[in-house]
Every structure is written in structure tokens, then in C-alpha cells.
C-alpha positions in Angstrom: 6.0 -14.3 -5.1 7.2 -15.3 -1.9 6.6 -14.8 1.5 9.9 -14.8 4.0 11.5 -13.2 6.7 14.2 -10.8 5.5 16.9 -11.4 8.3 18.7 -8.7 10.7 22.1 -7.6 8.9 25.0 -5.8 10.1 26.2 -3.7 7.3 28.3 -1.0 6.3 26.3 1.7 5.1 26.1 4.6 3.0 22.6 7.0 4.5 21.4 9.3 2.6 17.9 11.4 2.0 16.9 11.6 -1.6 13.9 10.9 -4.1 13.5 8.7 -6.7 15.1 11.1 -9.6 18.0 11.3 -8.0 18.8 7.9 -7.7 20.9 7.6 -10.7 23.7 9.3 -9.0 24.2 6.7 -6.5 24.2 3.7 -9.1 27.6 2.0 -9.5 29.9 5.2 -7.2 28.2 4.3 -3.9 28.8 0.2 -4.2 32.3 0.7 -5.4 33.1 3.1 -2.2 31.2 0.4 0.1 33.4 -2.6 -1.3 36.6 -0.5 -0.8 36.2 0.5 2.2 35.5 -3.0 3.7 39.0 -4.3 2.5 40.7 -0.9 3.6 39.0 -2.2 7.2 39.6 -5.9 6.4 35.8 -6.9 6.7 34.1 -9.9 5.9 31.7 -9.3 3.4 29.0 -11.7 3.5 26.3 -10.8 1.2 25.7 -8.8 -2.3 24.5 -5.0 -2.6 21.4 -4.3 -0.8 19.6 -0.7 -1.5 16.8 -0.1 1.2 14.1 2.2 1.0 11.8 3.5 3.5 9.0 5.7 2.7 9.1 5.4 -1.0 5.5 6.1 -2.4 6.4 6.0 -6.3 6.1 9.7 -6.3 8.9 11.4 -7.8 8.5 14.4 -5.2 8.5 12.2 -2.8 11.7 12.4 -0.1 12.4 9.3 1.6 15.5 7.3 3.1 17.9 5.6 1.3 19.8 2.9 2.9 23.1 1.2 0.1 23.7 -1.6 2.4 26.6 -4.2 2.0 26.4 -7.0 4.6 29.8 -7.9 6.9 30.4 -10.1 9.8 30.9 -7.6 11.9 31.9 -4.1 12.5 35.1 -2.8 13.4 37.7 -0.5 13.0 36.2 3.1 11.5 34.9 4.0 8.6 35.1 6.9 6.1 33.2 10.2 7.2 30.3 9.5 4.5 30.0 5.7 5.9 29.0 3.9 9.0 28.1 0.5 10.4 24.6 0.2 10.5 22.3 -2.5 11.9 19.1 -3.6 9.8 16.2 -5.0 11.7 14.8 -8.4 10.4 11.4 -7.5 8.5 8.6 -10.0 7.2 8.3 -9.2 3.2 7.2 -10.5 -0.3 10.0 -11.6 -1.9 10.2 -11.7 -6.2 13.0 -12.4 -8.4 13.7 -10.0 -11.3 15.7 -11.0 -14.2 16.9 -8.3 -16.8 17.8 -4.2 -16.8 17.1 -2.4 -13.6 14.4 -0.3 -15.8 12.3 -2.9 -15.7 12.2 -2.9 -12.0 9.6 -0.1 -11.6 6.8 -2.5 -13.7 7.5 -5.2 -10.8 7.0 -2.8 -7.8 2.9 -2.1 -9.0 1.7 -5.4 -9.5 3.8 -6.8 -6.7 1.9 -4.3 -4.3 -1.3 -5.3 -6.5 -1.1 -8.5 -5.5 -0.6 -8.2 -1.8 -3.7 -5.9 -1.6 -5.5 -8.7 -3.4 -4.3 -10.7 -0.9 -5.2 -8.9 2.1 -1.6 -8.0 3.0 -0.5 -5.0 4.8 2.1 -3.1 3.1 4.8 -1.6 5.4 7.0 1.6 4.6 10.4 -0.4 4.0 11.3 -2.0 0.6 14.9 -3.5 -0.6 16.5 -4.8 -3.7 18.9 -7.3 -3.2 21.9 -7.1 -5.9 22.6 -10.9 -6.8 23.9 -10.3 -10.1 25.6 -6.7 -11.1 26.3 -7.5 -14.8 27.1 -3.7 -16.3 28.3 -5.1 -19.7 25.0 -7.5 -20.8 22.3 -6.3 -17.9 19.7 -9.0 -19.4 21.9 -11.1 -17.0 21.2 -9.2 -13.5 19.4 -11.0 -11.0 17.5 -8.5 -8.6 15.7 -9.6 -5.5 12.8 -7.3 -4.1 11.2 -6.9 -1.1 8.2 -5.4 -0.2 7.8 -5.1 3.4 4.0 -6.5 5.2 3.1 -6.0 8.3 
């Protein structure tokens, strides 16, 4: 675990309401769309995949927002209807690198938040997963960064 300052981003974004069932559908459809749209715009991309979440609680029932983020220089021009340019505050967080399938991402979550407790951290409502490595075809090779927000 480590502790760092997640920085402000300017992003193109994709903003949706959801809960954690229904993530599936966004897997893979919402990136691609993101990715196109910044060369149909000519933007700089200038960091991976980013989903954020704020008010996840690990409850399946739960409804929170859903943030597919992919970082740019800046914004111009306009985007698709189902798109926008979206500014990300900077946030302090604990920061752990995951290795493997995204199904072993909800084992990481619990004893990450474990630990901060144990710690004396205070847990905040935002949490991201930073997409280093997208490998569909062998996903023992994708490299996940999450971040758990304190306070």
C-alpha cells in the first residue's frame, strides 16, 4: 500500500448512475467510445482508462456514480451527446497495484479498507481503478491501480 495524492485530470468522460451488477455492460464498449471520440476531436490522450466511483458501499443495491474517465491535455471541440469533458479534483488516497483478472479486484477492495481502519485512516466516498494494462486475450497480464480515497 501506498499513500499519494491522486492528481486533478481533465478528462473526457462517460457519467452514468449505476450499481455494481450492472457494471459488466460498460466493460470494454464505454473505453472503446472514449478512445474514438478523442481522435474524431484530435485530443491528446495522456493517461490510461480510469473508472471512478463515488459512493460505492460493496452492496449490490447500492446506486452510486460512475465516472469511465480517459485523461487528455485539454478540452476542445464537442463531444458526442453521451460524452463530456469533465474535470477530476485531486484527492489524497491509498494506492495498491493489482496484477491478474479484474475478478480478483473485489478480494483487494476489503482488506485494502481493512487496513486503513487499522491504521486510523479515514475512508472517503471516492475510489478509482486506474487501467495500466488492458490485456483481453491473457488477463493474468493486467496491471490495475486502485485507489481508495482518505480523508
Amino acid at each position: 500500500m501506498q499513500l499519494k495524492k491522486a492528481p486533478s485530470l481533465t478528462t473526457l468522460a462517460f457519467s452514468t448512475r449505476t450499481t455494481l451488477p450492472e457494471l459488466n455492460a460498460f466493460v470494454r464498449t464505454v473505453a472503446r467510445q472514449l478512445y474514438r471520440e478523442a481522435v474524431r476531436l484530435d485530443l491528446e490522450i495522456t493517461g490510461p482508462i480510469i473508472w471512478q466511483y463515488d459512493g460505492v458501499d460493496g452492496k449490490p443495491e447500492t446506486v452510486f456514480q460512475l465516472d469511465i474517465l480517459l485523461p487528455i491535455h485539454s478540452a476542445q471541440g464537442e463531444p458526442a451527446d453521451t460524452l463530456a469533458f469533465k474535470t477530476v479534483a485531486a484527492f489524497s488516497c491509498a494506492s495498491v497495484e493489482h496484477t491478474g483478472p479484474w475478478d480478483g479486484l473485489a478480494i483487494v477492495y476489503p482488506s485494502l479498507r481493512s487496513r486503513l481502519m487499522q491504521e486510523g485512516y479515514q475512508q472517503g466516498a471516492r475510489s478509482r481503478e486506474v487501467y495500466i494494462n488492458m490485456d483481453f486475450e491473457n488477463p493474468a497480464n493486467n496491471v490495475t491501480e486502485i485507489q481508495v480515497q482518505i480523508i
